[in-house]
MOPAC internal coordinates of N, CA, C and O (Angstrom, degrees):
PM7 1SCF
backbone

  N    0.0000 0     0.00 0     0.00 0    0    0    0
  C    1.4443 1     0.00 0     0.00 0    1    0    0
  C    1.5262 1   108.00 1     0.00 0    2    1    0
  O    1.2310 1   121.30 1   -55.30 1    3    2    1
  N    1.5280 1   115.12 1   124.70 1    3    2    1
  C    1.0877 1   101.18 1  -175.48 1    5    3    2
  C    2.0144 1   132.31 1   -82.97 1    6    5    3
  O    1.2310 1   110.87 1    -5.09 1    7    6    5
  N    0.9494 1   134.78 1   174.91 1    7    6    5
  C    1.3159 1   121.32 1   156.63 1    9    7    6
  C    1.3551 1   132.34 1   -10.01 1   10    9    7
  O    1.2310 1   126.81 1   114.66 1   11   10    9
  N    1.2564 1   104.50 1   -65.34 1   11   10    9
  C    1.1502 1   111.59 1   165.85 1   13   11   10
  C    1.4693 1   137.29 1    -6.15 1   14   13   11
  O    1.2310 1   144.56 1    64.20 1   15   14   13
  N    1.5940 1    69.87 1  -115.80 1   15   14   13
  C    1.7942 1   112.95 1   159.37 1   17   15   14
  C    1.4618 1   103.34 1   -12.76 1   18   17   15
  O    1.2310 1   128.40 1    95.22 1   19   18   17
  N    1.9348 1   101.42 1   -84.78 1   19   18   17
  C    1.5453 1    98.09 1   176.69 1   21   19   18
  C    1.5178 1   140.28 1   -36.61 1   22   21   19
  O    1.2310 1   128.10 1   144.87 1   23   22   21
  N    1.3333 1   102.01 1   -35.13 1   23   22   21
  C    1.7834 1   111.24 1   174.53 1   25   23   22
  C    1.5680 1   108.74 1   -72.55 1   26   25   23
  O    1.2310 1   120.73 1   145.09 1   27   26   25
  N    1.6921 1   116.20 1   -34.91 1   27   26   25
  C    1.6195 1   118.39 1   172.94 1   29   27   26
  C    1.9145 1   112.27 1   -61.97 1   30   29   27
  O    1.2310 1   125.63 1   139.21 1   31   30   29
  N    1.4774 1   106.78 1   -40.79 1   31   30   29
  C    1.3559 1   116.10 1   169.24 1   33   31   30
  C    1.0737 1   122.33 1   -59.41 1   34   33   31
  O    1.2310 1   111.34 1   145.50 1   35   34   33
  N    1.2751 1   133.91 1   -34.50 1   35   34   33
  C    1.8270 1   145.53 1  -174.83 1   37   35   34
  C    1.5124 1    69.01 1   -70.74 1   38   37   35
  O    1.2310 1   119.82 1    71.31 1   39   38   37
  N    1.7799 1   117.95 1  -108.69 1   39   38   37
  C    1.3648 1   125.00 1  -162.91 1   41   39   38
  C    1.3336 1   119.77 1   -17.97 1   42   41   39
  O    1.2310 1   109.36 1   127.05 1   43   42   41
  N    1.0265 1   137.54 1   -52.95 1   43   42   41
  C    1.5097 1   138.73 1   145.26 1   45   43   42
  C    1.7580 1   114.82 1   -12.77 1   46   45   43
  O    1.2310 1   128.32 1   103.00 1   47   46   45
  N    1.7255 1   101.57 1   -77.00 1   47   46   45
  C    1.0108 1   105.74 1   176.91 1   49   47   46
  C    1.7561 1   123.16 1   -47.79 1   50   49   47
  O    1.2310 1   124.70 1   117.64 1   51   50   49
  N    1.0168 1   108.58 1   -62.36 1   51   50   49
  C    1.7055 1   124.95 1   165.42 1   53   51   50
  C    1.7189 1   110.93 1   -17.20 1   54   53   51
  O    1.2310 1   138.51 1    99.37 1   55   54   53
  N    1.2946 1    81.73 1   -80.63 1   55   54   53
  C    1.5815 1   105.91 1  -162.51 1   57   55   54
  C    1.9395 1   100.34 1   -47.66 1   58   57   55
  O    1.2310 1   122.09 1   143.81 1   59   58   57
  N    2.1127 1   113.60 1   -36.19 1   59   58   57
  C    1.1125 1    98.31 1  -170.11 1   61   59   58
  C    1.7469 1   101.46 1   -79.11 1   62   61   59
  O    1.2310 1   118.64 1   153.11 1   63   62   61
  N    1.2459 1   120.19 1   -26.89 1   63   62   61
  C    1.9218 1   131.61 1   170.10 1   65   63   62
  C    1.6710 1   104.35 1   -39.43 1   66   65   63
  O    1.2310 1   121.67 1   125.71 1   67   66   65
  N    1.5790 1   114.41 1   -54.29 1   67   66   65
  C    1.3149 1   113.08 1  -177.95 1   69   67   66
  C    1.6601 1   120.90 1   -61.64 1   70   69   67
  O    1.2310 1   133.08 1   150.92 1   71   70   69
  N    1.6329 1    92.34 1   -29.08 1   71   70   69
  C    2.3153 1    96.42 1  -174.56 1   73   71   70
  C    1.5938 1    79.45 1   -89.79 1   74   73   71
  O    1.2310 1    99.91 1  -173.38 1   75   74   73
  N    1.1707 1   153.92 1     6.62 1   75   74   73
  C    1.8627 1   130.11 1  -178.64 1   77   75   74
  C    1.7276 1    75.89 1  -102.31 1   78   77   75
  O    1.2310 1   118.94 1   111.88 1   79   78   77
  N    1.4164 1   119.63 1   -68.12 1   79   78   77
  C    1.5945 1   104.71 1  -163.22 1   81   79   78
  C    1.7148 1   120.78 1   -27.22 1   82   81   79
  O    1.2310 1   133.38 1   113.18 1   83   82   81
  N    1.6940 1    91.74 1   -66.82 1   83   82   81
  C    1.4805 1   100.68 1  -171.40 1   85   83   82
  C    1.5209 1   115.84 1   -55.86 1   86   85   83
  O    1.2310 1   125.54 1   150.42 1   87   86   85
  N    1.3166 1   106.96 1   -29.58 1   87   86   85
  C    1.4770 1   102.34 1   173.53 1   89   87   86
  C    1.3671 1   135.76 1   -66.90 1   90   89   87
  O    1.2310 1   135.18 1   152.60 1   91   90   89
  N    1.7132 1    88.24 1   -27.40 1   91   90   89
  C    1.7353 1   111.73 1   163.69 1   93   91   90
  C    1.3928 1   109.50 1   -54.66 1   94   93   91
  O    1.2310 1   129.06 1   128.47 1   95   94   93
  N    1.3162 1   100.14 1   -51.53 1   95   94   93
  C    1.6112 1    93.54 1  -156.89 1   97   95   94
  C    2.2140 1   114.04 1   -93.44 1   98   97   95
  O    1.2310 1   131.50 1  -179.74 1   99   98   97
  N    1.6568 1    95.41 1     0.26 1   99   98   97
  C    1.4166 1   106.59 1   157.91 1  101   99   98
  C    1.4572 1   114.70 1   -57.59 1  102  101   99
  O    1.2310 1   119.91 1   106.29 1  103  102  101
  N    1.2408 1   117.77 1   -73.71 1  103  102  101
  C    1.4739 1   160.00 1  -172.11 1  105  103  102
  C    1.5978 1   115.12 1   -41.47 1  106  105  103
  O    1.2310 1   130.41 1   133.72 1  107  106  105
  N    2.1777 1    97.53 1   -46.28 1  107  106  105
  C    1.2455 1   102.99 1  -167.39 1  109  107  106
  C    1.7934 1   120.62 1    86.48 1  110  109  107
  O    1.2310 1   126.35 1  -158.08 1  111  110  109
  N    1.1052 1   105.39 1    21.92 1  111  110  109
  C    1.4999 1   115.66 1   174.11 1  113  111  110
  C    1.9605 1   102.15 1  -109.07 1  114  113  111
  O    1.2310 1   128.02 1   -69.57 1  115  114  113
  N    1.2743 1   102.17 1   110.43 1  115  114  113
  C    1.0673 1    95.95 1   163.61 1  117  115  114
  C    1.3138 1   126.65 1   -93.61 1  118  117  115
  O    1.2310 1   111.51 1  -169.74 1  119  118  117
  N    1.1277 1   133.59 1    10.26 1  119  118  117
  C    1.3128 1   145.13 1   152.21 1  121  119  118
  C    1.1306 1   122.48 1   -57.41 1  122  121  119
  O    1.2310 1   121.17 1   121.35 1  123  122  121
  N    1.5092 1   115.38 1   -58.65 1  123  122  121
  C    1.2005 1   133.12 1   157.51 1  125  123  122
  C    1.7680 1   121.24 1   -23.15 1  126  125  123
  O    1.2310 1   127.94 1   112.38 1  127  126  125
  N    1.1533 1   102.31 1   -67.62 1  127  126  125
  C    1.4455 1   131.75 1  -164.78 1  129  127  126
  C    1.5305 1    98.32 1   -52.79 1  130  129  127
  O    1.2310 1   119.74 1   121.81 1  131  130  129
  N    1.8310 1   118.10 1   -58.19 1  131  130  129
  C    1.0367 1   127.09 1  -171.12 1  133  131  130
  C    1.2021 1   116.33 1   -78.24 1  134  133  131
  O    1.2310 1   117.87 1   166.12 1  135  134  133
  N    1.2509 1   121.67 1   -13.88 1  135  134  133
  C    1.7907 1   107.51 1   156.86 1  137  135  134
  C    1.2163 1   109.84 1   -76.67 1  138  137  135
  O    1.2310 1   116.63 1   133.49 1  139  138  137
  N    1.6142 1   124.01 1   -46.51 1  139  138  137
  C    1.1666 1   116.11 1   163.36 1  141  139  138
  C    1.1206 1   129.60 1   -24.78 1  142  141  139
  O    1.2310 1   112.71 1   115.99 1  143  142  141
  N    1.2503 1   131.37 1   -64.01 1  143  142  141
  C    1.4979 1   136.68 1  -172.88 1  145  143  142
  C    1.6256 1    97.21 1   -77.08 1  146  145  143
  O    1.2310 1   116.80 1   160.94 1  147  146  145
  N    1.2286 1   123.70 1   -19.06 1  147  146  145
  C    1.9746 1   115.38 1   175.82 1  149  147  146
  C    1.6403 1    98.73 1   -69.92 1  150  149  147
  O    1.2310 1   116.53 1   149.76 1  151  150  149
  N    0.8687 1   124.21 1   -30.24 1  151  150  149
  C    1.9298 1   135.12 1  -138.60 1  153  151  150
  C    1.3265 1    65.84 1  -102.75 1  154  153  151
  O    1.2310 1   110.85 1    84.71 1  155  154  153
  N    1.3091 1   134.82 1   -95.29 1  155  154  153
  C    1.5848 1   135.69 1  -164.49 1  157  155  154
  C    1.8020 1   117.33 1   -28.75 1  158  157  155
  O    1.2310 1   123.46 1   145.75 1  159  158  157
  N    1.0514 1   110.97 1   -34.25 1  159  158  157
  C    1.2149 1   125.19 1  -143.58 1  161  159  158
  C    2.3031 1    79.37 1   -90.23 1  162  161  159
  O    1.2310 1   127.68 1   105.35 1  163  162  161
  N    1.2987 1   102.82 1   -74.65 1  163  162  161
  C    1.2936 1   135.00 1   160.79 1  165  163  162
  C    1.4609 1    88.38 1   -22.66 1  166  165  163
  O    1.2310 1   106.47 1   103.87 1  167  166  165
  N    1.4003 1   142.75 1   -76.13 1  167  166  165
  C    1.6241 1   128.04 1  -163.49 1  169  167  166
  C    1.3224 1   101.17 1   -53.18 1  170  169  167
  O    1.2310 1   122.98 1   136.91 1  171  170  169
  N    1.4777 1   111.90 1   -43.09 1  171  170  169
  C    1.9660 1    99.04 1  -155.43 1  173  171  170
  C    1.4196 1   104.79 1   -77.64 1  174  173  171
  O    1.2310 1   120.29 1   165.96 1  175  174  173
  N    1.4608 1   117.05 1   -14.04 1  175  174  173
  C    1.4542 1   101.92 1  -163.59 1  177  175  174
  C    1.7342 1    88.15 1   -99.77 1  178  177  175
  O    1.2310 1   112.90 1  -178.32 1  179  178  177
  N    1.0341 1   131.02 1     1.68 1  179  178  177
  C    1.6484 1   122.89 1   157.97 1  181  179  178
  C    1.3029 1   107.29 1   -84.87 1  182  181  179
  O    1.2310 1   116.41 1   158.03 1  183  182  181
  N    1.4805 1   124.42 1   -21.97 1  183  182  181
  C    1.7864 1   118.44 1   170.99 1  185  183  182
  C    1.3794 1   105.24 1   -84.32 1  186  185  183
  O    1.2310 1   105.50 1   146.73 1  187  186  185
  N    1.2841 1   144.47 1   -33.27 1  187  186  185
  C    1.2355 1   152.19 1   179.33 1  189  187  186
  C    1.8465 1    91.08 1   -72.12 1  190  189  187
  O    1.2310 1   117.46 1   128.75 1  191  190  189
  N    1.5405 1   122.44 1   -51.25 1  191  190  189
  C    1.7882 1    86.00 1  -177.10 1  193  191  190
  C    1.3915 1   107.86 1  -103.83 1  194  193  191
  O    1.2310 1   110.04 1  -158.83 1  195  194  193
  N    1.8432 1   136.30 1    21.17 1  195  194  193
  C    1.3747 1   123.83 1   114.57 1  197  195  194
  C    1.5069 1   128.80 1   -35.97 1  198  197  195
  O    1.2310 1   127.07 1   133.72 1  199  198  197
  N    0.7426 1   104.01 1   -46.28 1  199  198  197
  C    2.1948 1   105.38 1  -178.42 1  201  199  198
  C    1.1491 1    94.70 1   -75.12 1  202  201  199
  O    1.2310 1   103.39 1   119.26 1  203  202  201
  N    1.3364 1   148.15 1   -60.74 1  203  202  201
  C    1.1198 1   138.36 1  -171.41 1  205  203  202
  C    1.4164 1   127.02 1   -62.99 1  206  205  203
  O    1.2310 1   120.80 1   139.03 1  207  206  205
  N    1.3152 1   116.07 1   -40.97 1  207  206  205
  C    1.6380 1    95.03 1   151.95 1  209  207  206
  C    1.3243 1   129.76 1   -75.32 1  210  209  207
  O    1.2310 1   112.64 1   152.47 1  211  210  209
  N    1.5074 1   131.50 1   -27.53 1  211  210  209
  C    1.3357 1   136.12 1   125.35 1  213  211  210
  C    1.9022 1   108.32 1    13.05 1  214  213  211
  O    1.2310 1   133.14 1    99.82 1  215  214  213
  N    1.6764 1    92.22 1   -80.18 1  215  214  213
  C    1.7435 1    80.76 1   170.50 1  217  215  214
  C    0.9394 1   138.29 1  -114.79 1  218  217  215
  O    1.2310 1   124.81 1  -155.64 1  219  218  217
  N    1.4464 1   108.37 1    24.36 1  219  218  217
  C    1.8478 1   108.97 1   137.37 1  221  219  218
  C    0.9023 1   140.05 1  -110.48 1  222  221  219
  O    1.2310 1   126.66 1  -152.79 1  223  222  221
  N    1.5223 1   104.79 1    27.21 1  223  222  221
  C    1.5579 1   122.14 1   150.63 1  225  223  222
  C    1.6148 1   113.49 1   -91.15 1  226  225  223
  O    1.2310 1   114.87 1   159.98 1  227  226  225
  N    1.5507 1   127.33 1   -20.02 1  227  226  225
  C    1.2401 1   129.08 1   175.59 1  229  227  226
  C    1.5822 1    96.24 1   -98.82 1  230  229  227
  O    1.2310 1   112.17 1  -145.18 1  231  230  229
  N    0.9334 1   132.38 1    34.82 1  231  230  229
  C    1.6533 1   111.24 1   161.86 1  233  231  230
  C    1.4617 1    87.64 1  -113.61 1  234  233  231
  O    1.2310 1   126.76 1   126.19 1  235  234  233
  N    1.8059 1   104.59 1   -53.81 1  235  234  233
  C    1.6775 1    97.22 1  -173.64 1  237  235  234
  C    1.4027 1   116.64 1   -38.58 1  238  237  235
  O    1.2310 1   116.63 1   120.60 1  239  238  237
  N    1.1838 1   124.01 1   -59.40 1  239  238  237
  C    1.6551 1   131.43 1   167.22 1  241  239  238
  C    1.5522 1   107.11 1   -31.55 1  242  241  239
  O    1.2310 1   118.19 1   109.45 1  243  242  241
  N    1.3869 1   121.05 1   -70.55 1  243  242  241
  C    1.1956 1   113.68 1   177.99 1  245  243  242
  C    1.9869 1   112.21 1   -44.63 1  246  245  243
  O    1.2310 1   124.71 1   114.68 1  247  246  245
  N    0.6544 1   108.55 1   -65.32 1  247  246  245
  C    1.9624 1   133.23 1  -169.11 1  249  247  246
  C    2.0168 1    76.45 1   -43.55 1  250  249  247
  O    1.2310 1   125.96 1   101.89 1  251  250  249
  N    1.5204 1   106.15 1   -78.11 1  251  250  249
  C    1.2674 1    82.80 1  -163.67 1  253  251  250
  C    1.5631 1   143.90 1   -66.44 1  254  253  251
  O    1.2310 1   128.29 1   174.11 1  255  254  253
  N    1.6256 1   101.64 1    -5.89 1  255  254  253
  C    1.3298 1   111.93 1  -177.05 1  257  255  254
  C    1.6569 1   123.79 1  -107.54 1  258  257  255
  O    1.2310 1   129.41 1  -173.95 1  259  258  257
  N    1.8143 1    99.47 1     6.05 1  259  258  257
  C    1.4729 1   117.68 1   153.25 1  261  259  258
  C    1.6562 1   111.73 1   -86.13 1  262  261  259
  O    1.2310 1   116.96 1   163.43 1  263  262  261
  N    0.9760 1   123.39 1   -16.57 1  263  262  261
  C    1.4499 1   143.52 1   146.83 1  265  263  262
  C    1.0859 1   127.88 1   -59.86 1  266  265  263
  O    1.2310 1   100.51 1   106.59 1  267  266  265
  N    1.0945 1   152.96 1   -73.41 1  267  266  265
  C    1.4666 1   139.65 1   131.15 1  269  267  266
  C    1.2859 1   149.21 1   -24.21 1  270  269  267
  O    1.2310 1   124.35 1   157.17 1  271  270  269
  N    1.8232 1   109.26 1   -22.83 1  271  270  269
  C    1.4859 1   129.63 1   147.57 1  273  271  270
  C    1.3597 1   108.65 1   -59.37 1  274  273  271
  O    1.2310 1   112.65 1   135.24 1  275  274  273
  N    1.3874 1   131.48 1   -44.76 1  275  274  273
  C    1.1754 1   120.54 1  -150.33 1  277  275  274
  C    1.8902 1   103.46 1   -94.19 1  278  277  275
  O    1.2310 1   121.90 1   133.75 1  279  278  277
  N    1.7479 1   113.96 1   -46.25 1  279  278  277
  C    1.2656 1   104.80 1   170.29 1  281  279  278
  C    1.5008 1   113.34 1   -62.79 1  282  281  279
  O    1.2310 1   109.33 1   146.50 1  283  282  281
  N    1.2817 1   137.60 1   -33.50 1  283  282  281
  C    1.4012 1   128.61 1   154.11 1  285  283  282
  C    1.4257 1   115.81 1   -32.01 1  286  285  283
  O    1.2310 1   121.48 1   123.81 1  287  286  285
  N    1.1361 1   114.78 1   -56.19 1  287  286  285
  C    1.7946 1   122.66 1   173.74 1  289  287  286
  C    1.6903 1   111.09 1   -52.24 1  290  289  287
  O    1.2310 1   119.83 1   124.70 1  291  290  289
  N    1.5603 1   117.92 1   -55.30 1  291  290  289
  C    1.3743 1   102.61 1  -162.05 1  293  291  290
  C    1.5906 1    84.88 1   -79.40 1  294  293  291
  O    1.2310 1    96.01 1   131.96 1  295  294  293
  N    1.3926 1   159.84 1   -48.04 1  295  294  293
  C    1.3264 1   148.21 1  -151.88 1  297  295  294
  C    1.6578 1   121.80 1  -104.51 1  298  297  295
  O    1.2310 1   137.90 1  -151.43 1  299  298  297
  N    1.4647 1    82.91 1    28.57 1  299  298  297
  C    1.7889 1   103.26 1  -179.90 1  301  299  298
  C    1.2094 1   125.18 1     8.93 1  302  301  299
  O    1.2310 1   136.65 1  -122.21 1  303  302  301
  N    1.5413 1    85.35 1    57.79 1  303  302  301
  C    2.0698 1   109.89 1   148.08 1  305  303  302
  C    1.1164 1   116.23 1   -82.97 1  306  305  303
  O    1.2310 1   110.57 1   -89.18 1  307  306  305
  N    1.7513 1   135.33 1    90.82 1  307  306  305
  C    1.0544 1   120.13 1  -169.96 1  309  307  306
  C    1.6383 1   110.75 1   -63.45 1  310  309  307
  O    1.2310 1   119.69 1   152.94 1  311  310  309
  N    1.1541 1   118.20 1   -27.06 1  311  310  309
  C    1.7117 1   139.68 1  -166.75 1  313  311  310
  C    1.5731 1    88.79 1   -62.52 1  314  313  311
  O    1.2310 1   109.73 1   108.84 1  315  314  313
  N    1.4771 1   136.87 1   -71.16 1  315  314  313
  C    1.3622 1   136.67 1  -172.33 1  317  315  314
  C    1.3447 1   107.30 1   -48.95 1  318  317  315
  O    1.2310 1   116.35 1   110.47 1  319  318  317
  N    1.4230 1   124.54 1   -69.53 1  319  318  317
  C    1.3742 1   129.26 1   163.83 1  321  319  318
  C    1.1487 1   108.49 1    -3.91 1  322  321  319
  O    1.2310 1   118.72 1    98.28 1  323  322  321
  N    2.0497 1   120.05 1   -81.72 1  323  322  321
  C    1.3127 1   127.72 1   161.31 1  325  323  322
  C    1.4178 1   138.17 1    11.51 1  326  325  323
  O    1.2310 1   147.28 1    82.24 1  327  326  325
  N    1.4688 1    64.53 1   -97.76 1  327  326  325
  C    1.7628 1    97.70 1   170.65 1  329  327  326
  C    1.7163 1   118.60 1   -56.88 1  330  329  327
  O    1.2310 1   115.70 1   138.07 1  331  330  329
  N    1.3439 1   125.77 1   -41.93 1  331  330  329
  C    1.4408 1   134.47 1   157.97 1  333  331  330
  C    1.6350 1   109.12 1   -48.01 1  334  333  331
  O    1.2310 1   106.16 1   137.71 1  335  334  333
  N    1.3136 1   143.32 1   -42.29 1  335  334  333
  C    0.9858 1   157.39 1  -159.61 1  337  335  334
  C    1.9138 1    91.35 1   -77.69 1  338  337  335
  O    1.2310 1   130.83 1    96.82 1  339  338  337
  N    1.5352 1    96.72 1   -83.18 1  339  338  337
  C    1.3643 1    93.55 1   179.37 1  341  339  338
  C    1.1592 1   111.31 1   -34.41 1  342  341  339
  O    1.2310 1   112.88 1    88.76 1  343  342  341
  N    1.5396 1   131.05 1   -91.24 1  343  342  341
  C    1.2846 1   129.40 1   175.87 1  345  343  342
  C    1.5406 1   133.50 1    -4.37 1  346  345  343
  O    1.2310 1   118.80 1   118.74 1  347  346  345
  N    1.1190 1   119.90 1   -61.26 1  347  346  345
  C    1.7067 1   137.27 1   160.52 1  349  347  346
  C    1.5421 1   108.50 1   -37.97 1  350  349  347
  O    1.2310 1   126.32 1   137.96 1  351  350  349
  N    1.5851 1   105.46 1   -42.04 1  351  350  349
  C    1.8224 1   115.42 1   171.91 1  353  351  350
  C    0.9448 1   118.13 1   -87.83 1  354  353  351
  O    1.2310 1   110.88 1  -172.63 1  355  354  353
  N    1.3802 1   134.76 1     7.37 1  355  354  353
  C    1.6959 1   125.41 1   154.15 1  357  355  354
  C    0.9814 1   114.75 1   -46.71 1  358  357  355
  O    1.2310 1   120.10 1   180.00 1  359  358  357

């Protein structure tokens, strides 16, 4: 599953935690409320560790394609170089 997805799923999740809270606390169910706010609570911290592999999947990219720029450089592959360059810019 990619990045994405997962960060659309947290928000998903969230957004349905926030309509159980308020409804809890319309209603007068505090039961209600407190899954609500678990379910809410539960989306962001699946969007919070979407972003976070998010960017440690773009450093690896970077790390490896300043790596491949550079042995491209000392064994004058201009093509690796290239391609290392792009890579690093994902």
């Amino acid at each position: 599953m990619s990045t994405e997805s997962k960060r659309g799923e947290g928000a998903a999740e969230e957004l349905g935690g926030k309509v159980k809270k308020v409804a809890g606390q319309i209603i007068g169910n505090e039961q209600m409320e407190a899954e609500g706010r678990a379910k809410e609570l539960k989306g962001e911290a699946k969007q919070e560790s979407a972003k976070a592999a998010g960017r440690a999947e773009g450093k690896v990219n970077e790390v490896v394609g300043a790596v491949k720029n550079r042995v491209g450089a000392v064994i004058g592959n201009e093509q690796m170089q290239a391609e290392g360059k792009e890579k690093a810019n994902e």
